[in-house]
N, C-alpha and C positions, 0 to 999 in steps of 0.2 A: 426845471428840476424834476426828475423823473420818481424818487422816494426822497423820505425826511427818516432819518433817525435822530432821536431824541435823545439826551442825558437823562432823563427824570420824567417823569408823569408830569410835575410842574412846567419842565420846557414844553410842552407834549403839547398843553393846553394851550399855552401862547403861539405854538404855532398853530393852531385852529382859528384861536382868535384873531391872528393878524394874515394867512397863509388861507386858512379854508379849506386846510389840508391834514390829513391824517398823517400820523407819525408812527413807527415802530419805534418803543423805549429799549435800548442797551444803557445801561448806568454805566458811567464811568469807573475805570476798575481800580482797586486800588492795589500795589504791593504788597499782599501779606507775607510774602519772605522777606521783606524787612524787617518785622514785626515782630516780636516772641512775647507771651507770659511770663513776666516775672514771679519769682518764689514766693515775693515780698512788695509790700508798696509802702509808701513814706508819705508821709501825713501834709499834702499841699494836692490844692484841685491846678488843673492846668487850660490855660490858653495859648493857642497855635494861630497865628494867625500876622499878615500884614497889618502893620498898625495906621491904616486910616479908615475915616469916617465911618463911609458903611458898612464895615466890619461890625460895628457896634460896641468895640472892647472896653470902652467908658460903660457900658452897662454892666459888665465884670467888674471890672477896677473900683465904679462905685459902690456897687452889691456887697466889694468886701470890706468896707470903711467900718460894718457894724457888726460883724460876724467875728467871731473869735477861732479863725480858720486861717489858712496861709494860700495865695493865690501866686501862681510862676505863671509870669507871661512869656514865651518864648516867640520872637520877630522883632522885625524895625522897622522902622517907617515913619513918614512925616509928624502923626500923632503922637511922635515918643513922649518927647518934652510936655508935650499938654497931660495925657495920662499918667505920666509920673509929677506933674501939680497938684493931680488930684488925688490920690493914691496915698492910701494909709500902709500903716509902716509893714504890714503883714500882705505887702503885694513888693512881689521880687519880678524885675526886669531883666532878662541876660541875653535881650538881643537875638542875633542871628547865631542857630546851632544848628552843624553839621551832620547828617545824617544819623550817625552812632549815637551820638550825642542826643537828637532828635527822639529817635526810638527809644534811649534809656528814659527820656522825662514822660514820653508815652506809657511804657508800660510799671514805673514806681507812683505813678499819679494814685490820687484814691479815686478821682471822677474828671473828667473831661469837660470844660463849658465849651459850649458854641452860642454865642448870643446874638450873631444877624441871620442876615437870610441870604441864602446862595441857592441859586436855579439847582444847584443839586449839594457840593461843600463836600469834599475829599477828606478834610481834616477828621470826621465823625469815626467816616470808618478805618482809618487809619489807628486810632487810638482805641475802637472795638477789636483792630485788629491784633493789637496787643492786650485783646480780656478786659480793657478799663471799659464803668460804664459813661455814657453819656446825656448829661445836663442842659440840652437843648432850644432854641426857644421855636414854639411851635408853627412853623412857616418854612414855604420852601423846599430842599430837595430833603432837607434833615426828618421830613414826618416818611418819608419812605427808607431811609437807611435807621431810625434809630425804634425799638421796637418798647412801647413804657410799660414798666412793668417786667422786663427779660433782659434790656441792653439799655435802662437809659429809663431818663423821666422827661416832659417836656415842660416849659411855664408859657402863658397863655399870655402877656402881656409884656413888649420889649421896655421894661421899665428894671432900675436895681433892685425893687421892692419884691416884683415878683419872680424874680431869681435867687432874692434870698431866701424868701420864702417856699422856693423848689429845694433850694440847699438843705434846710434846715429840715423839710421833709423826708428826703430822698437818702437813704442811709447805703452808701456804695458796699459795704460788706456783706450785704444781701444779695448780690448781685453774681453769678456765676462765669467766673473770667473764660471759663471753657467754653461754656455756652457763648456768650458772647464772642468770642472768638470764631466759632464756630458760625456764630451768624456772618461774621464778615466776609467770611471765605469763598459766601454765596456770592464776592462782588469782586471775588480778585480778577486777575488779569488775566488769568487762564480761561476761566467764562466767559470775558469778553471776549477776545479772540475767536473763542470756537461761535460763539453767537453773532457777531460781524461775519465769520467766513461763511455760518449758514444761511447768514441774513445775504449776503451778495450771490452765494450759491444759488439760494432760492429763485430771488429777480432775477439772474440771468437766465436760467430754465426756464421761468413763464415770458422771457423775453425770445428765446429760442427755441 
């Protein structure tokens, strides 16, 4: 292997640690012409996500057992049946939704969870890239896409307790859907493209 690119500062580091090798970070980009700001949002925090294990989404689904708030899961996957055993009456299930579909639950959300941890996790900015903020838990590629305090708040313990208690702090209509927005744009797919083509541009030149 002659270069490593990396998704994230966190891939970055495990390739040091197991490689012994330097990496240039490009973040994975995400679509923001899927995406738009809605006028309006409707009163339910949202999760995206495959439904197994380490995804983490039993740490959602239990979080909202005590919270007088309404949580939409959108996905499917093996852990359906299990989280819906566990899952009080103010958690909605709808499966797998289609693109259009997809981007309306994204940008009517009032906040975004993401409760595992993913070497970088698209779902964040995806749903910044519709103005929502996001409710993350602090680990992984989510501490470099999500900014607290301007796009999002984080909780420090993969536990429901302390995601409720991020819920219950974090007041999403504080939160400027513009701005946010506007952060994600830093990640769309346009940027990465021209940053690949300079990144390959570059090593060719010092190779020739």
């Amino acid at each position: 292997v002659d270069h490593f690119i990396a998704n994230s500062r966190n891939t970055a580091r495990r390739i040091m640690k197991h490689y012994r090798r330097e990496s240039e970070v490009i973040h994975s980009p995400v679509q923001c012409s899927r995406f738009r700001v809605a006028d309006r949002t409707e009163d339910y925090y949202l999760v995206v996500s495959r439904l197994v294990p380490y995804k983490r989404v039993d740490v959602a689904v239990e979080a909202f057992r005590g919270l007088d708030a309404r949580l939409v899961v959108v996905g499917d996957g093996p852990e359906m049946k299990y989280l819906k055993s566990i899952a009080g009456p103010n958690v909605e299930f709808v499966g797998f939704a289609p693109d259009a579909a997809l981007a309306e639950y994204y940008s009517k959300c009032r906040a975004f969870l993401f409760p595992g941890e993913e070497d970088f996790g698209i779902t964040p900015l995806e749903a910044q890239a519709s103005g929502r903020p996001v409710i993350a838990y602090a680990a992984g590629g989510a501490l470099e896409t999500v900014v607290p305090g301007k796009t999002g708040a984080f909780f420090e313990r993969q536990t429901p307790g302390a995601l409720a208690d991020a819920l219950r702090a974090f007041d999403p209509d504080s939160a400027d859907p513009r701005e946010i927005r506007r952060h994600a744009e830093q990640f769309d797919e346009s940027v990465f493209k021209k940053k690949i083509l300079d990144f390959v541009t570059r090593k060719y030149e010092e190779k020739n």
